[in-house]
C-alpha positions as CSV (number, residue, x, y, z in Angstrom):
1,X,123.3,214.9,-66.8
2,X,120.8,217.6,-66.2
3,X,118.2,217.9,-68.5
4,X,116.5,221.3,-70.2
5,X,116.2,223.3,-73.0
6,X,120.0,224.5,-72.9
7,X,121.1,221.0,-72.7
8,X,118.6,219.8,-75.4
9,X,120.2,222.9,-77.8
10,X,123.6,221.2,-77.0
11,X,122.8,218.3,-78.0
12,X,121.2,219.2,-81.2
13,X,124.2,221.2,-82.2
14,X,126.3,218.7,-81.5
15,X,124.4,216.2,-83.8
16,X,123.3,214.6,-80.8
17,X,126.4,212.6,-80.5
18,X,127.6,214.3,-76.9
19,X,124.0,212.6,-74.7
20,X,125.5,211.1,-72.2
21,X,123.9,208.0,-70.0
22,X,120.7,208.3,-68.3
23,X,122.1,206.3,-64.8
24,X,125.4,205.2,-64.4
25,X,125.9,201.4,-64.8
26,X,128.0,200.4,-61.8
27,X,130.0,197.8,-60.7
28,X,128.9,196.2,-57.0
29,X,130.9,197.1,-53.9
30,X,131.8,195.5,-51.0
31,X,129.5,197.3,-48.6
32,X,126.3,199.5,-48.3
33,X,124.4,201.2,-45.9
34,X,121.4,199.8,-47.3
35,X,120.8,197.3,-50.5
36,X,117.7,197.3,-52.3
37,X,116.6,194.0,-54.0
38,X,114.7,194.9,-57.1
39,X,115.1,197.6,-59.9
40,X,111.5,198.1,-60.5
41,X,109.7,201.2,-60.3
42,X,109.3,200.5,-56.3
43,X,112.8,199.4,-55.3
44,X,114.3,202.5,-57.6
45,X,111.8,205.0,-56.0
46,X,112.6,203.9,-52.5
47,X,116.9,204.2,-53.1
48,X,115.9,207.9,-54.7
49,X,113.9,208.7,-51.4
50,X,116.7,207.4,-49.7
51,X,119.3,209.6,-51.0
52,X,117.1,212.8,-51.5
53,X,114.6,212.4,-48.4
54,X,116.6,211.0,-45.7
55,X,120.5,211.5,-46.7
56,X,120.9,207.8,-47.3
57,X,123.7,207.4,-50.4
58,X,125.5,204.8,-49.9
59,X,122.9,203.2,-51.0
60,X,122.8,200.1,-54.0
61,X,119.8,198.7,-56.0
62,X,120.3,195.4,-56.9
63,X,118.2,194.2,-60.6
64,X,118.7,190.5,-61.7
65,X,117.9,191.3,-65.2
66,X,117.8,195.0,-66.9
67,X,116.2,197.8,-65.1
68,X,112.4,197.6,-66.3
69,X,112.5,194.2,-67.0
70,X,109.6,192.7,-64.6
71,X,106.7,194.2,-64.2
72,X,107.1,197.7,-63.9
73,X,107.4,197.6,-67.9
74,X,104.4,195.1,-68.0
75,X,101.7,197.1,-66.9
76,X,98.9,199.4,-68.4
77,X,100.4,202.1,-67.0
78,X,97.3,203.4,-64.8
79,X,97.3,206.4,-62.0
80,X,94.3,206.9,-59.3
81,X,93.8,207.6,-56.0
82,X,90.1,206.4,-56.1
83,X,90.1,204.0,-52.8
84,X,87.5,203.9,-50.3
85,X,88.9,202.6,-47.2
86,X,91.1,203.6,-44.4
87,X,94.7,202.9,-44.9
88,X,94.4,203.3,-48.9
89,X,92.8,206.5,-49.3
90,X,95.5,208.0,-47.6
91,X,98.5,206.3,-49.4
92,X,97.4,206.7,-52.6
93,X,96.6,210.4,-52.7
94,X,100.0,210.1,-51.2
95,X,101.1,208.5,-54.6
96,X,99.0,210.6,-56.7
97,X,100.2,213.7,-55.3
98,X,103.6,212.8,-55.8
99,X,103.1,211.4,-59.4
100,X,101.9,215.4,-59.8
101,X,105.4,216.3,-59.0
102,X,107.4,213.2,-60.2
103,X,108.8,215.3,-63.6
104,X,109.8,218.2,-61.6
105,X,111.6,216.4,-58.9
106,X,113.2,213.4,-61.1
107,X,114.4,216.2,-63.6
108,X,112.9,213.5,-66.6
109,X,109.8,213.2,-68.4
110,X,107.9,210.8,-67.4
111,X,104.8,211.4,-69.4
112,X,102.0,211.6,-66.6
113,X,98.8,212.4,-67.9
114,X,96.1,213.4,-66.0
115,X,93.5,212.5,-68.9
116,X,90.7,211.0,-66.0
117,X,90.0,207.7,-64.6
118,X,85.9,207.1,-64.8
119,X,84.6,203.8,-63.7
120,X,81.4,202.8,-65.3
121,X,78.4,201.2,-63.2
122,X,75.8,199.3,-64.5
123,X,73.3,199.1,-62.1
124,X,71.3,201.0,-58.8
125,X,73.4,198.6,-56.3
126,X,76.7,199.3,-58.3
127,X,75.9,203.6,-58.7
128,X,75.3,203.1,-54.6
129,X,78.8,201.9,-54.2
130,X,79.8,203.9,-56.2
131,X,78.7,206.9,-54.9
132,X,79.6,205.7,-51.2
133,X,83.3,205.7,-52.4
134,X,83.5,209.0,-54.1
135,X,81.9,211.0,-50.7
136,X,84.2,209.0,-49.1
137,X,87.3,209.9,-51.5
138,X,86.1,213.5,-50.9
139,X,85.6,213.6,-47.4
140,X,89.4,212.8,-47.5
141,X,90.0,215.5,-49.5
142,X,90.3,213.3,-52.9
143,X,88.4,214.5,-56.4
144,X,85.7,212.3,-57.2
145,X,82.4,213.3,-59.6
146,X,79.6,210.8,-59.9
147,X,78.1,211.3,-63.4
148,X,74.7,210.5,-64.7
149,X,73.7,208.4,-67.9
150,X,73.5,211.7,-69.9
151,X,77.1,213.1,-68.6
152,X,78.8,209.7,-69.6
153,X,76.8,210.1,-72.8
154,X,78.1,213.0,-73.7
155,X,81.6,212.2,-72.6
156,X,81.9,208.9,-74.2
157,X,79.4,208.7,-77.2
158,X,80.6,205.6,-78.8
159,X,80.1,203.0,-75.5
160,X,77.2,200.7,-76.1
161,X,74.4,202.2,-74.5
162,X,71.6,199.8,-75.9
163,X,73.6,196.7,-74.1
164,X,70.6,195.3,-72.4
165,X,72.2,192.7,-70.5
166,X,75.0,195.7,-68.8
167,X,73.5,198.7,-69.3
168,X,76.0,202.2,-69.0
169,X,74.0,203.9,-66.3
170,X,77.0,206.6,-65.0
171,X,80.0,206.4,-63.2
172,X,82.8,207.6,-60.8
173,X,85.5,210.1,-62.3
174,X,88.4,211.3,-60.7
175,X,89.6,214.0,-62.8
176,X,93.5,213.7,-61.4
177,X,93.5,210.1,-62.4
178,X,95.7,209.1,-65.6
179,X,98.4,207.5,-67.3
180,X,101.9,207.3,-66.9
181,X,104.7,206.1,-69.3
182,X,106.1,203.4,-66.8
183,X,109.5,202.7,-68.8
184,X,109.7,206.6,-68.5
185,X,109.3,206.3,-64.5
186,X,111.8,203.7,-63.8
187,X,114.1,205.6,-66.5
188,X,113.9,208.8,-64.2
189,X,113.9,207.3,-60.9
190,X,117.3,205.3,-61.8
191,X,118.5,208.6,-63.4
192,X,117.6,210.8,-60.2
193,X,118.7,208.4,-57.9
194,X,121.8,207.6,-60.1
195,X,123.3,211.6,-59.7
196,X,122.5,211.3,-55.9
197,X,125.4,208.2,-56.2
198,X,123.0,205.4,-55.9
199,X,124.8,202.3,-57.3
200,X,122.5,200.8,-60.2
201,X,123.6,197.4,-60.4
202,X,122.0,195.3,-63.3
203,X,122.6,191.5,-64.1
204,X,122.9,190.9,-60.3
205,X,120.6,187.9,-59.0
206,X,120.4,187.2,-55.3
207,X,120.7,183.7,-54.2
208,X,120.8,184.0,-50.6
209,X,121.1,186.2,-47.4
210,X,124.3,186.2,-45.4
211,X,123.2,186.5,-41.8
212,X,125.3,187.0,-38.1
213,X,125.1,184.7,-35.0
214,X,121.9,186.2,-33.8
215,X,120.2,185.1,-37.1
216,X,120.1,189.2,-38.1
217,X,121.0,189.7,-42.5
218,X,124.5,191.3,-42.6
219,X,124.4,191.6,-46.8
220,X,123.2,189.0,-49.7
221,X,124.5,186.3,-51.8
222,X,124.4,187.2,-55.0
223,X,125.4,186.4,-58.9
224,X,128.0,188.6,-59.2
225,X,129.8,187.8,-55.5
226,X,128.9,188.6,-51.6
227,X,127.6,192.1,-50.7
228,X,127.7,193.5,-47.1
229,X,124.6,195.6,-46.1
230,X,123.7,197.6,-42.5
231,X,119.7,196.7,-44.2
232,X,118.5,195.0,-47.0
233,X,115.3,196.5,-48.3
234,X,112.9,193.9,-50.4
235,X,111.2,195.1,-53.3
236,X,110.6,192.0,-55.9
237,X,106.7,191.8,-56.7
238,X,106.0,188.3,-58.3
239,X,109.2,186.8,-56.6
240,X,108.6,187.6,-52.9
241,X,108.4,184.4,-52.1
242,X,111.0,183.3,-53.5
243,X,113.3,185.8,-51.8
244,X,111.6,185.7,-48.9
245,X,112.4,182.2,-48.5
246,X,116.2,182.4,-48.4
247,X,115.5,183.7,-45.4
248,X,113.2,181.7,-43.7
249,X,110.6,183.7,-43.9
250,X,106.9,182.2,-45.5
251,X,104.6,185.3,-46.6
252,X,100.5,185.6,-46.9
253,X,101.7,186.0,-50.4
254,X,100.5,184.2,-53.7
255,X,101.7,184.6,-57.2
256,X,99.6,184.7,-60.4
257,X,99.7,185.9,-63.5
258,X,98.1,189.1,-65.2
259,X,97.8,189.8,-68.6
260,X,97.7,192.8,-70.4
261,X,97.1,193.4,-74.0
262,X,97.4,196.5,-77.1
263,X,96.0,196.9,-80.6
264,X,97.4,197.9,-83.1
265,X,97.4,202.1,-83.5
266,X,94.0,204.0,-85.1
267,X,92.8,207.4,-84.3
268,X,92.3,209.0,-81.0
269,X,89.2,207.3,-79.5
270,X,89.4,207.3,-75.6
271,X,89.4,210.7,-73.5
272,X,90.5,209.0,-70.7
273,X,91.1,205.7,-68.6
274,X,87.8,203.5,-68.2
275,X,86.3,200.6,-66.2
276,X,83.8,198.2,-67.2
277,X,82.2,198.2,-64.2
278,X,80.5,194.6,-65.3
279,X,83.2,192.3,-66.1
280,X,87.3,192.8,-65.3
281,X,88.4,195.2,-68.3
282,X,90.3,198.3,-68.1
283,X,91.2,200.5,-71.3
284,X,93.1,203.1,-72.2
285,X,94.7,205.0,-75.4
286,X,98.9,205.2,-75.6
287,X,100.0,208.2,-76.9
288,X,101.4,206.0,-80.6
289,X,97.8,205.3,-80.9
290,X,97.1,201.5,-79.4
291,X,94.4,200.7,-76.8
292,X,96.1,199.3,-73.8
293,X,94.1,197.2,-72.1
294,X,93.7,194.5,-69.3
295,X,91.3,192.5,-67.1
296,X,91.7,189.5,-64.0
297,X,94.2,187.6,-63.0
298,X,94.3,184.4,-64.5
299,X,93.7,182.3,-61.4
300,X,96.2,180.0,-60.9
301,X,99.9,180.1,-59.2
302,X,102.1,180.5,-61.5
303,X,105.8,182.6,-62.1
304,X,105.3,182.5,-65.6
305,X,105.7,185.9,-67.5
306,X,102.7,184.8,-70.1
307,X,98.8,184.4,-69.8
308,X,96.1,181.7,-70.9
309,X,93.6,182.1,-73.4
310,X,90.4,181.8,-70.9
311,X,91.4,185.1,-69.9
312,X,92.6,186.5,-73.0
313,X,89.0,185.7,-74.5
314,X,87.2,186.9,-71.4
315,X,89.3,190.5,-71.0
316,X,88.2,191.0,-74.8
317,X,85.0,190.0,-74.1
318,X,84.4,192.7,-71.7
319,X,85.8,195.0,-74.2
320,X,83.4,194.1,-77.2
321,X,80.1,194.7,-74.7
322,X,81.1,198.1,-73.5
323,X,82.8,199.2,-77.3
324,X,81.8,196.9,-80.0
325,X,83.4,198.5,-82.4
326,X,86.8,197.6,-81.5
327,X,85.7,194.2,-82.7
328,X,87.2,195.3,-85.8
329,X,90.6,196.6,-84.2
330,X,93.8,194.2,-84.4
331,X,95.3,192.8,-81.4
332,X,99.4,193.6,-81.7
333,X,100.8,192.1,-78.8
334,X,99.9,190.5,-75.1
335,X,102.3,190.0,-72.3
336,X,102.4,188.9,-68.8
337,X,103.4,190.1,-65.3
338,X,103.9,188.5,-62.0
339,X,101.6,189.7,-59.1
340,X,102.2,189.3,-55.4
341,X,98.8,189.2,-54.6
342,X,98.3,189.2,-50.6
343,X,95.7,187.9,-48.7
344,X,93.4,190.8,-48.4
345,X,94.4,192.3,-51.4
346,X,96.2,195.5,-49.7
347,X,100.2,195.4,-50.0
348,X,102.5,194.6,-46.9
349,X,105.3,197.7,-46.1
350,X,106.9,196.1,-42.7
351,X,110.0,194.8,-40.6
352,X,110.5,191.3,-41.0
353,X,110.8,189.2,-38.3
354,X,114.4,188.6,-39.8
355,X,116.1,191.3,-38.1
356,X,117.9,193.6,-41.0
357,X,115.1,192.6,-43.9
358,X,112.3,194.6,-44.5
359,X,109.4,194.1,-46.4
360,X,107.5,195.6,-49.5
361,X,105.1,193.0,-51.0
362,X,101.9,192.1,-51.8
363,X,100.6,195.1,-54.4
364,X,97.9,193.0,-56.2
365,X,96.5,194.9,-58.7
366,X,97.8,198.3,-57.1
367,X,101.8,198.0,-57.6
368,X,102.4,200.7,-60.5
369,X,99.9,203.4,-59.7
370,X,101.5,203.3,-55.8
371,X,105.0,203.3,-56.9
372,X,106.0,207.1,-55.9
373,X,104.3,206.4,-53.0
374,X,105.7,202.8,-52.0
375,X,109.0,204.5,-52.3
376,X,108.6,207.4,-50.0
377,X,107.1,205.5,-46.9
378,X,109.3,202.0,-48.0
379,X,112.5,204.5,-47.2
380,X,110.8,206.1,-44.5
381,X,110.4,202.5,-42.6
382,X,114.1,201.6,-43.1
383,X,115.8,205.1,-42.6
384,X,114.1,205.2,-39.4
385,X,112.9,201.9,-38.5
386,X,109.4,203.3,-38.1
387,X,106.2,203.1,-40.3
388,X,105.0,206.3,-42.5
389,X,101.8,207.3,-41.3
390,X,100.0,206.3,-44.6
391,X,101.7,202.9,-44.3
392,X,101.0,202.3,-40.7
393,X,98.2,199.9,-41.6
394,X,100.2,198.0,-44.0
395,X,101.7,195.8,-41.3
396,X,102.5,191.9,-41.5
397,X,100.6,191.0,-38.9
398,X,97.8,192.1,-39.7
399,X,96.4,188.9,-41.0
400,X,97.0,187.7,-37.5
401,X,95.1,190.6,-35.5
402,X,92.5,190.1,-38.3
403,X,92.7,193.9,-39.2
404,X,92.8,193.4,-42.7
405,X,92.1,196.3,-45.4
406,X,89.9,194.2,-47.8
407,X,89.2,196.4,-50.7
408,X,86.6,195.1,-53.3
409,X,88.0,193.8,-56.1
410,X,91.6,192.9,-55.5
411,X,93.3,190.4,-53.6
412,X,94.0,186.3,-54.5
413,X,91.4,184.0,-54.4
414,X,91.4,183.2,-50.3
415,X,90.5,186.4,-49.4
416,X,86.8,185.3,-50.6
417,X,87.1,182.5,-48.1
C-alpha cells in the first residue's frame, strides 16, 4: 500500500483493522531474471535498484531466515561518509546522499537522523590525521569541521575532560552523519521493492548452485526446491564463505564476530554519534532512550551470532574513560553479528570468476552505513555487467594487483601483516 496522511486517516477510522502488509510474502517460482541471495539491507536495496533503476522485475530475493534476521537488525545503526581515501570517499557520499532521499523514494519511514557523527582525538598526531581526512572529505565535496577543545566542550560538556591518560583535545564532525532505524530500512526496501513485483521469499536456505556444461550458475539449490536464474547476485555478509564455496570459489574473506550493546533508557544525553578516538567504542542515543553502543571485533573466526566477555569488558571500558558517568547506567541487552571482514578492510562488488555469480562481500565494519549505496552500484554491475564508477576499485583482484584500499581502522587481522 501507499503510505500518507490520507491513508493514515483511513486507517484510523477504520480502527486500524484495514493496514494491509508491508511486502508481500511470496511463494518461489520456477525462474528469474536475476536471484538475490540474502534479505538484508544490501541484497533488498540491490532487487529495489533493480526494479526501479534499471527495469529489472522479474526479480526474487532469497532470505534463509525472516527478513532482518542477520545482521542488518544487529547493528548500531550508524550513517557517515567520513573516509579518506580514493575508492571510499566516493561511495559513501554515494550512500550518504542516498540515505538523504531513502524516505522519499522508499515511500516508508525509515527514521534517518542526521544528528552528527564527531570523532574525538586525543592527541597532536591523532588531530593531524584528523585534520588530513576532513580536507580531504572536503576537497571531495564531503562536510567535515575540525573542532577545538573548547567547541567539543561546549558541545559535549559531560565527556571527561580531566582524563589524563586520553585527554579530549577536539575532533572531526560531519554534520550529515547520523542514525538510521535499520529494521525500518530493510522494512522499506522489501516494501518498495515488493510493489515493483520483487518476489520476497523468506525461510528459503540455499544449499547449492546448479550450474551448465561450461561450469556457468543457471539458478540455486535451495530449501524450499530448485530455482532457475539468468544471474544470481550474492549478498550474505558473515556467510560469504560459506556460499561462496558451493561454488568453488575461496574469497580474501574472514568471519568474526562483532558485538554491540544498549542500556537501559534515561534521559536524552548524547547530541549525536561519537568516537573515542583512543580505544574501539562508538555511542549513540535510540530514540526509546538507550545508549547503543559498540567497539572491535572480537578477534577470532567464528559464525557465531554472540560475543566474549574480553570484549564486552573492553568496549565498556572505553566507554567509562570518555563518560564515567554511565558507570551507573544498566546494561539491557548485547548481541552479536557476523562480519565479512576482507583483507584490506574495503568490501569486494565484482564478477566472479564463476560465470553467472557475482559478488558483494567483505563490508567489515562498513556494511549498514553503505547499504543504499551497495545496492545501487551491486544492480548496476549485474544489470549491465559493468562496475559503477564508485565501485570500480572494489574489484576481486585487487589483492592480486596489490591495489588495495587499506583504510585505518578496519579490516581482519592479516591486513597488519
Amino acid at each position: 500500500m501507499k503510505y500518507s496522511i490520507f491513508s493514515l486517516a483511513r486507517a484510523a477510522l477504520s480502527g486500524h483493522k484495514n493496514w494491509q502488509r508491508t511486502w508481500r510474502d511470496a511463494s518461489p517460482k520456477d525462474r528469474y531474471d536475476v536471484v538475490i541471495i540474502g534479505g538484508g539491507g544490501h541484497g533488498l536495496a540491490t532487487a529495489w535498484f533493480l526494479a526501479s533503476e534499471f527495469g529489472i522485475r522479474n526479480v526474487a530475493v532469497l532470505e534463509k531466515g525472516w527478513i532482518g534476521s542477520g545482521n542488518a537488525g544487529r547493528n548500531t545503526t550508524i550513517i557517515r561518509s567520513n573516509y579518506g581515501l580514493p575508492g571510499n570517499t566516493g561511495f559513501y557520499e554515494l550512500s550518504m546522499k542516498l540515505w538523504e532521499r531513502m524516505e522519499q523514494d522508499l515511500n516508508y519511514n525509515s527514521m534517518v537522523s542526521q544528528r552528527g557523527v564527531i570523532n574525538l582525538y586525543h592527541s597532536d598526531a591523532q588531530r593531524d590525521a584528523y585534520a588530513r581526512r576532513g580536507n580531504t572529505m572536503r576537497i571531495n565535496g564531503i562536510d567535515a569541521e575540525l573542532l577545538d577543545l573548547a567547541a567539543v566542550r561546549k558541545m559535549m560538556p559531560f565527556l571527561n575532560f580531566d582524563n589524563g591518560r586520553f585527554p579530549v583535545q577536539g575532533g572531526l564532525l560531519q554534520r550529515r552523519g547520523g542514525t538510521a532505524r535499520h529494521d525500518a530500512v530493510v522494512w522499506g526496501y522489501a516494501h518498495a521493492a515488493s510493489a515493483l513485483g520483487v518476489d520476497i521469499i523468506q525461510n528459503c536456505e540455499v544449499t547449492g548452485f546448479t550450474r551448465d556444461g561450461n561450469g556457468k550458475v543457471t539458478g540455486v539449490e535451495t530449501s524450499r526446491g530448485r530455482i532457475g536464474a539468468g544471474k544470481v547476485g550474492m549478498a550474505v555478509a558473515g556467510s560469504s564463505s560459506r556460499v561462496a564455496a558451493m561454488a568453488g570459489l575461496r574469497l580474501p574473506i574472514e568471519s568474526h564476530v562483532l558485538q554491540a550493546f544498549v542500556s537501559e533508557a534515561i534521559k536524552p544525553l548524547l547530541p549525536n554519534v561519537m568516537t573515542f578516538g583512543a580505544g574501539h567504542f562508538y555511542v549513540s542515543q535510540s530514540d526509546k532512550g538507550g545508549l547503543v553502543f559498540g567497539g572491535d571485533i572480537d578477534g577470532y573466526n567464528s559464525y557465531a551470532q554472540r560475543g566474549n566477555l574480553p570484549v564486552m569488558e573492553d568496549v565498556c571500558e572505553g566507554g567509562m574513560a570518555l563518560i564515567p558517568m554511565i558507570g551507573r547506567v544498566r546494561l539491557l541487552r548485547q548481541w552479536g553479528g557476523i562480519m565479512d571482514m576482507s583483507m584490506d578492510g574495503t568490501p569486494i562488488i565484482d564478477k566472479s570468476p564463476v560465470e553467472g555469480l557475482y559478488l558483494n562481500a567483505g563490508w567489515c565494519y562498513g556494511g549498514f552505513k553503505a547499504t543504499p549505496g551497495s545496492g545501487l552500484v551491486f544492480a548496476h554491475l549485474i544489470a549491465r555487467d559493468e562496475a559503477h564508477k564508485e565501485a570500480a576499485r572494489f574489484r576481486l583482484d585487487r589483492f592480486q594487483r596489490g591495489a588495495m584500499i587499506d583504510e585505518k581502522g578496519q579490516g581482519a587481522q592479516p591486513n597488519l601483516h
